[in-house]
C-alpha positions in Angstrom: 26.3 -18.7 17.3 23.1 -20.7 17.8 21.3 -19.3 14.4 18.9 -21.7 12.8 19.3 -21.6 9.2 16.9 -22.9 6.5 18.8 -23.2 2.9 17.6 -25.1 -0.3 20.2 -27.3 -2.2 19.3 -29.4 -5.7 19.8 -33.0 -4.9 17.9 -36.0 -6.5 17.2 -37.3 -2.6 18.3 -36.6 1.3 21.2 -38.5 1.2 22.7 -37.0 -1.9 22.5 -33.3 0.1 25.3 -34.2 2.7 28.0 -35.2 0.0 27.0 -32.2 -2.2 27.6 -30.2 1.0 31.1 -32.0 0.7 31.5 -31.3 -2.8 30.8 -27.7 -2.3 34.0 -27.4 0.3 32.2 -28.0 3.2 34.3 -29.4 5.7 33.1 -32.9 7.4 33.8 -31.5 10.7 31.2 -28.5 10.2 28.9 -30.2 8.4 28.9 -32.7 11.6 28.4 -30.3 14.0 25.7 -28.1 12.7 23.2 -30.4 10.3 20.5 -30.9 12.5 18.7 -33.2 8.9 17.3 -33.0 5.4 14.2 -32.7 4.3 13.9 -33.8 0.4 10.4 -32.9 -1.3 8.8 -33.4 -4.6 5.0 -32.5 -5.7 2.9 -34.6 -7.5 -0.3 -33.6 -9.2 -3.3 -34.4 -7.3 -6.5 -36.1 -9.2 -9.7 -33.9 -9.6 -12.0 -34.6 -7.3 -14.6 -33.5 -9.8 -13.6 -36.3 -12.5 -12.5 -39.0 -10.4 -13.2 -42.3 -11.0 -11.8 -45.8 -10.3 -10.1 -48.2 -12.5 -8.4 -51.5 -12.0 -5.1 -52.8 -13.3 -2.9 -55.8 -13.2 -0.6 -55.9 -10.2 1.8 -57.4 -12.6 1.8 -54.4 -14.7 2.5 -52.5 -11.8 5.7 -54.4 -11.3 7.0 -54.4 -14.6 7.1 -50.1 -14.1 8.8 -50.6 -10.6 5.6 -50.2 -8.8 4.7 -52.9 -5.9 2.0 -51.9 -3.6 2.4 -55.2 -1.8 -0.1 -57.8 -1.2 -1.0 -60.8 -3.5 -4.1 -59.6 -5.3 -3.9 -60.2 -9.2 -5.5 -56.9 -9.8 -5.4 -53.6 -8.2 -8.1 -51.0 -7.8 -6.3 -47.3 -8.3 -7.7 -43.9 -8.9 -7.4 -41.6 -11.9 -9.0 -38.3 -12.9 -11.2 -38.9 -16.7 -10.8 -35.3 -17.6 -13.4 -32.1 -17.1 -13.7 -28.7 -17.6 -12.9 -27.8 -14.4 -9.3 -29.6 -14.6 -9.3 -28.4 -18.4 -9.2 -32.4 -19.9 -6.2 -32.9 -17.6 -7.4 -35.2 -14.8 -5.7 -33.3 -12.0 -6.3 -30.3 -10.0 -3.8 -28.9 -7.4 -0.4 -30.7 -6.1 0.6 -32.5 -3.2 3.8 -32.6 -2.0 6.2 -36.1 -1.1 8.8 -35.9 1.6 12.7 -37.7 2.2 13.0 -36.7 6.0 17.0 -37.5 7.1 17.5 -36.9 10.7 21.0 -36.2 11.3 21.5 -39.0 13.9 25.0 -40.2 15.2 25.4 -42.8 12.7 25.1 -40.7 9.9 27.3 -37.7 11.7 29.8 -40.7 11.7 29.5 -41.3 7.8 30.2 -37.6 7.0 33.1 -37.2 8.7 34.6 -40.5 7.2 33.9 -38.9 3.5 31.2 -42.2 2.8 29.4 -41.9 -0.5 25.6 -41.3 -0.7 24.4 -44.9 -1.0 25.8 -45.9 2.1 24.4 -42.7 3.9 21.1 -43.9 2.6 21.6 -47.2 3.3 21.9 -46.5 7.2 18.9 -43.9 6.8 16.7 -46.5 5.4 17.9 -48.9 8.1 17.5 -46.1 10.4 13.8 -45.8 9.6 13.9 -43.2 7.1 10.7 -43.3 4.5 11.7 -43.0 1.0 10.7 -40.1 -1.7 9.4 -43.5 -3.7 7.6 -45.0 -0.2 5.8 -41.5 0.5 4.6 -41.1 -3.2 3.0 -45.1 -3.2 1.4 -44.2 0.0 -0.4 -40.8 -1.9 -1.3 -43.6 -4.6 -2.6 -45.9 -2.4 -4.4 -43.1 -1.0 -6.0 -41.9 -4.0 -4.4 -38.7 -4.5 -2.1 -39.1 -6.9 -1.9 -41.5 -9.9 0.7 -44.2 -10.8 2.1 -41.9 -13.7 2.9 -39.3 -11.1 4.5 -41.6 -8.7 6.8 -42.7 -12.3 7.5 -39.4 -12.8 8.6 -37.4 -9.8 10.6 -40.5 -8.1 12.1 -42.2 -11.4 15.4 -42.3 -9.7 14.3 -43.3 -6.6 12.8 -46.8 -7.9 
């Protein structure tokens, strides 16, 4: 009846929300006609601004944990928070949040209604031009607002 309707669902990503819609008896037909897209967020904790400081650390490492900020250089320079009393020893200081944005376009309207799994609606997102939960949190890391243990940690299954 033209009502906009905001709803949270727990899903690892934005892909994985349309076939839990499915799962939950949700018929492909609705689902195709009224998701206007997915938003999938995550926050990582920011590093103090009080404490900061820079470090540097073997690209290669990086790699090994399923980081790759791309380029070629044999060491990377990356932020991280030493520890203060006004982040109480922590190293971080507020949050920042990571986003999974999943228009509902055609293609992926056509994928619901022929029951496809989640990989292959992410597949088409991805090809679509959709930014990963993993691609947003290395761009906060590149950034300097977040560290490479908080990138680990909130997109783990994402990698």
């Amino acid at each position: 009846t033209g009502h906009l309707v905001l709803s949270t669902l727990h899903t690892n990503d934005a892909a994985s929300a349309v076939t839990r819609m499915l799962d939950l008896g949700l018929p492909p037909f609705l689902i195709k006609a009224s998701l206007v897209g997915v938003v999938a967020q995550r926050l990582v904790r920011t590093i103090c601004p009080h404490c900061r400081e820079s470090f540097s650390m073997a690209n290669s490492e990086l790699c090994t944990l399923g980081i790759d900020l791309g380029g070629d250089e044999d060491m990377i320079q990356l932020e991280r928070g030493a520890g203060c009393p006004r982040c109480r020893g922590t190293g971080y200081l507020g949050r920042s949040a990571v986003f999974e944005i999943l228009p509902f376009s055609d293609s992926i309207r056509r994928l619901t209604t022929s029951n496809a799994d989640e990989s292959a609606i992410r597949q088409t997102a991805r090809r679509e031009g959709m930014v990963s939960l993993r691609e947003n949190a290395l761009l906060k890391l590149k950034e300097g607002t977040t560290t490479y243990q908080e990138v680990l940690r909130v997109t783990w299954e994402n990698s």
